[in-house]
Structures are given as structure tokens and as C-alpha cells.
C-alpha positions in Angstrom: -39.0 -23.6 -0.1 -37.5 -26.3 2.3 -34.3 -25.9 0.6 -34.2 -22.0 1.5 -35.3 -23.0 4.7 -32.2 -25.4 5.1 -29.5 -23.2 3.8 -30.9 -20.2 6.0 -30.9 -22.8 8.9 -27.1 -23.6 7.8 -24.7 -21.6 10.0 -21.6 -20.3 7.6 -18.5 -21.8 7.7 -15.6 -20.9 9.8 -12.9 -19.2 7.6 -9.4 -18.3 8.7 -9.2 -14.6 9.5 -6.5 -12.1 9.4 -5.9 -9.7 12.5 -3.7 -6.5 12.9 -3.4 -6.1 17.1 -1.5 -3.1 18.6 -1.7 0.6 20.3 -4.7 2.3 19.5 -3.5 6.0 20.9 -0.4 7.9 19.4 1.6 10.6 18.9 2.8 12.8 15.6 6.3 11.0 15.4 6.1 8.1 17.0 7.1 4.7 15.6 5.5 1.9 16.9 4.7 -1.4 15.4 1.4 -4.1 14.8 1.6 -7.5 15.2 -0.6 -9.6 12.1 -2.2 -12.6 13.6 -3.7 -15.3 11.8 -6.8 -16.7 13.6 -8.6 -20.3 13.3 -5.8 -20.9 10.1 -7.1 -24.2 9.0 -10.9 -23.5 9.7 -12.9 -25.0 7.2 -9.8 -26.5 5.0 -8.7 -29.9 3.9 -7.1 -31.8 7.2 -3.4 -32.2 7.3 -3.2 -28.7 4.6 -0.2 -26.4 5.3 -0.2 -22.7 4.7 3.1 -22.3 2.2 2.7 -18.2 2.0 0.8 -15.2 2.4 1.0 -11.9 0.2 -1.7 -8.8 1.3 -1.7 -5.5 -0.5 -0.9 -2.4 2.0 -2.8 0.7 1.9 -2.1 3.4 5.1 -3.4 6.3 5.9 -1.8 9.1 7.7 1.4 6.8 8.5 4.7 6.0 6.7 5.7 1.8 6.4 9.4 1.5 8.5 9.7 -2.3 7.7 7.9 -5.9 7.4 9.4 -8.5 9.9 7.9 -12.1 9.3 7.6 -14.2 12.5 10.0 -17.1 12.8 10.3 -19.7 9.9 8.9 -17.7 7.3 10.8 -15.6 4.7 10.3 -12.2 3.7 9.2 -11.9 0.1 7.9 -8.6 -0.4 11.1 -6.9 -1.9 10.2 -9.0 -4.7 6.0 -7.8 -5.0 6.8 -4.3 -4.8 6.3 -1.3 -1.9 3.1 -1.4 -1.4 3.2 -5.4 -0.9 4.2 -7.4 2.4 4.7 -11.1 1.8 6.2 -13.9 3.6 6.5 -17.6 2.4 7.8 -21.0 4.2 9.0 -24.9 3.5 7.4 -27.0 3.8 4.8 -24.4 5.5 2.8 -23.9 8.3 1.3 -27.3 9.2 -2.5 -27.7 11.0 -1.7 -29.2 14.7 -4.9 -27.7 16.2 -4.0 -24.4 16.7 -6.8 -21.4 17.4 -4.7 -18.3 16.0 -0.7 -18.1 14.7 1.7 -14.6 14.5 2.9 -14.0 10.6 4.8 -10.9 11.6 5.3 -7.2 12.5 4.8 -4.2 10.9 6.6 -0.8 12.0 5.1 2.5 11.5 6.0 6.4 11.6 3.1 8.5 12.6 3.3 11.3 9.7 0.8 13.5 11.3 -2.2 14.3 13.9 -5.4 12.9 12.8 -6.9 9.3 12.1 -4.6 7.0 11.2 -5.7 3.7 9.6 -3.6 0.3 8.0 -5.7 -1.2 5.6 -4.5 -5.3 4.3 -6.8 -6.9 1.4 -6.1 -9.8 -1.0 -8.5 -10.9 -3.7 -8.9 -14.9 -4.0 -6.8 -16.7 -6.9 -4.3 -13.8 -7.0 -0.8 -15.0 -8.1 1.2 -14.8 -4.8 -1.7 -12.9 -2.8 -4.0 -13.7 -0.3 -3.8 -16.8 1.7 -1.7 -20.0 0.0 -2.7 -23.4 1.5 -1.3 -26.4 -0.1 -4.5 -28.6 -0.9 -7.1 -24.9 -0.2 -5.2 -22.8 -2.8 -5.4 -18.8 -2.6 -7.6 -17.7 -0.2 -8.7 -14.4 0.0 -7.8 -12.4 3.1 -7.2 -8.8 4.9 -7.7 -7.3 8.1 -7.8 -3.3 9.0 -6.8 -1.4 11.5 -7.9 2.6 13.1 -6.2 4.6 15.7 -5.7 8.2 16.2 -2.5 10.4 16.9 -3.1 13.5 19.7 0.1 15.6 20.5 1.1 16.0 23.9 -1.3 18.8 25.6 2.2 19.9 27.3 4.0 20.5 24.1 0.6 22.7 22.9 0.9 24.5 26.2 4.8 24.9 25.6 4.2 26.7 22.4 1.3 29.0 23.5 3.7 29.9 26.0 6.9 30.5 24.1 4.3 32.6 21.5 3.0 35.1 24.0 6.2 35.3 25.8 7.9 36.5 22.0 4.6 38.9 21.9 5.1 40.3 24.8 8.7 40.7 24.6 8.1 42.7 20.7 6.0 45.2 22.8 8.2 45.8 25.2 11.0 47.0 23.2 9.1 48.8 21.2 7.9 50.9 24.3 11.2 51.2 25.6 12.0 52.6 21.8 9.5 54.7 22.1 10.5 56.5 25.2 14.5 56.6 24.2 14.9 59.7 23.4 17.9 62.4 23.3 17.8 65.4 25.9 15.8 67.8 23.3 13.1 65.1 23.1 13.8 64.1 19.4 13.8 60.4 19.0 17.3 58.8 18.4 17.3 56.5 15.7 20.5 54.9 16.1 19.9 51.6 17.8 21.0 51.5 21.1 20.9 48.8 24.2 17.3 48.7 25.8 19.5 49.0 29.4 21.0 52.4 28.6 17.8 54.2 27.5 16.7 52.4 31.2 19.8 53.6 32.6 19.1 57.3 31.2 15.5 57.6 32.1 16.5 56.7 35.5 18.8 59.4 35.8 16.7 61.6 34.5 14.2 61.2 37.2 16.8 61.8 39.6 18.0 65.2 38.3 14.4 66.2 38.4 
């Protein structure tokens, strides 16, 4: 019982944690990116350890992957894990001077459609080239998520409506105009014609009378 007591008592143990920052509002079409942050990377490890590479599988939702950029000193290895991988490696690696949080990269997106839109990064521990590689922690396990929404443009919704009832309207107005083109014995005429010369006539016709 006083063990429980002690290990409930225990607080848990910092871990490094992966973060995906960036816009949180969109729009269908637009490309924008997300910066992947590392926070606290040598919490609870080994002093002096180094982090030699990071691999996280990619799972996205209503979005479309433009490209992985690693941040400066690392090297990008995920044409080598396949498409649905980003990965980045370095020598002799990232070492532990104190640091509270460190960018790995960017990642740039197309927004495919309105709706939720959501990145999802995961890693298991142990995985060969996955997760988080330390040098004296091994392969930690690791990911990070991130939501936003695309809206369209209420102006572009408002164009449309417009340009839609304005094509409406137009359609009825021809065919009234068709409708009252007519030869002198009153029998429609069903060889197209102008819309300003069955005008033109009506309005003469008004005159003679």
C-alpha cells in the first residue's frame, strides 16, 4: 500500500513532445504550410545525448502533402521511407545545450476541399528509422496532430448566387420575348431571329396602332 501511495505521489516524467504550429482558418485552394517543433527534446534522457533523426508516419485528412523541408542541418530522408513518411536525419546530431523547444521542419499543404482538415504524425517506439532517434535514448516514440477548417470566401458564394439568378432571369426573358415574336397574321415564327428586332417590331407596331 505505501508503495502505491509513492508511485501515485510520483509526478510523471517529462518526455520530449512533438508540435505541429500554424493557421488554423483556410480556404478550398489554398497552400499554406506548418512548422513541426520539438519541445523539451532532451527531457528525461541521458545528459550530453544527441538526437541523430526523426521519421513520423503522415496521415491528412481533407489536404494534399506539397513538400517536407527539414530545418537547417538536417537532411531530408523521406524519399527513401516512402510517401506517406517524412524523415530527416543529422551528424553528429542535435546536441542537448539546455534548450526548451527546437524547429525540425516545414510542411506545405493544398487545401483539397471545404470541411475539417486535420494532419495526423505518429511513430511507435523501437521502429526501424521511426519515431524519435537519440544516441544513448534509442527510438522514442512520438507524434503530434493538428485540426483546422477551410470556409470559402462568403463573397465568392454571393458572386455565384448572383451570376445564377442573373442566367435565370436572363432564360425567361428571351423566352417571353419568343413568345411575343410573332409574324403580322399572329402565327409564331420559328426561325430564330435577334431579341432587338422582335423589340424593334413590337414597337412599331404600337405606333401604327
Amino acid at each position: 500500500m505505501l508503495v502505491l501511495l509513492i508511485q501515485l505521489a510520483t509526478p510523471a516524467t517529462a518526455a520530449p513532445t512533438l508540435r505541429l504550429q500554424g493557421p488554423e482558418s483556410l480556404l478550398p485552394g489554398q497552400n499554406f504550410s506548418l512548422q513541426l517543433r520539438l519541445d523539451q527534446p532532451f527531457d528525461g534522457l541521458p545528459p550530453g545525448d544527441a538526437l541523430l533523426f526523426f521519421g513520423l508516419q503522415l496521415q491528412l485528412n481533407g489536404l494534399h502533402l506539397l513538400g517536407f523541408e527539414p530545418a537547417p542541418g538536417w537532411s531530408d530522408d523521406s524519399p527513401w521511407l516512402g510517401p506517406d513518411v517524412i524523415a530527416a536525419s543529422r551528424f553528429p546530431g542535435l546536441v542537448d545545450f539546455g534548450q526548451s523547444s527546437e524547429v525540425l521542419g516545414w510542411l506545405r499543404f493544398e487545401v483539397l476541399q471545404p470541411g475539417a482538415v486535420v494532419v495526423d504524425l505518429a511513430a511507435a517506439a523501437g521502429e526501424l528509422s521511426l519515431g524519435l532517434g537519440y544516441w544513448h535514448g534509442g527510438s522514442l516514440a512520438a507524434g503530434a496532430r493538428w485540426e483546422g477548417v477551410a470556409v470559402p470566401e462568403p463573397g465568392g458564394v454571393g458572386l455565384l448566387c448572383f451570376a445564377l439568378l442573373a442566367a435565370w432571369l436572363g432564360t425567361r426573358r428571351r423566352a417571353g420575348l419568343m413568345a411575343r415574336c410573332v409574324t403580322a397574321r399572329g402565327v409564331f415564327n420559328p426561325t430564330p431571329r435577334p431579341a432587338f428586332l422582335c423589340l424593334a417590331k413590337e414597337t412599331r407596331g404600337k405606333e401604327w396602332r
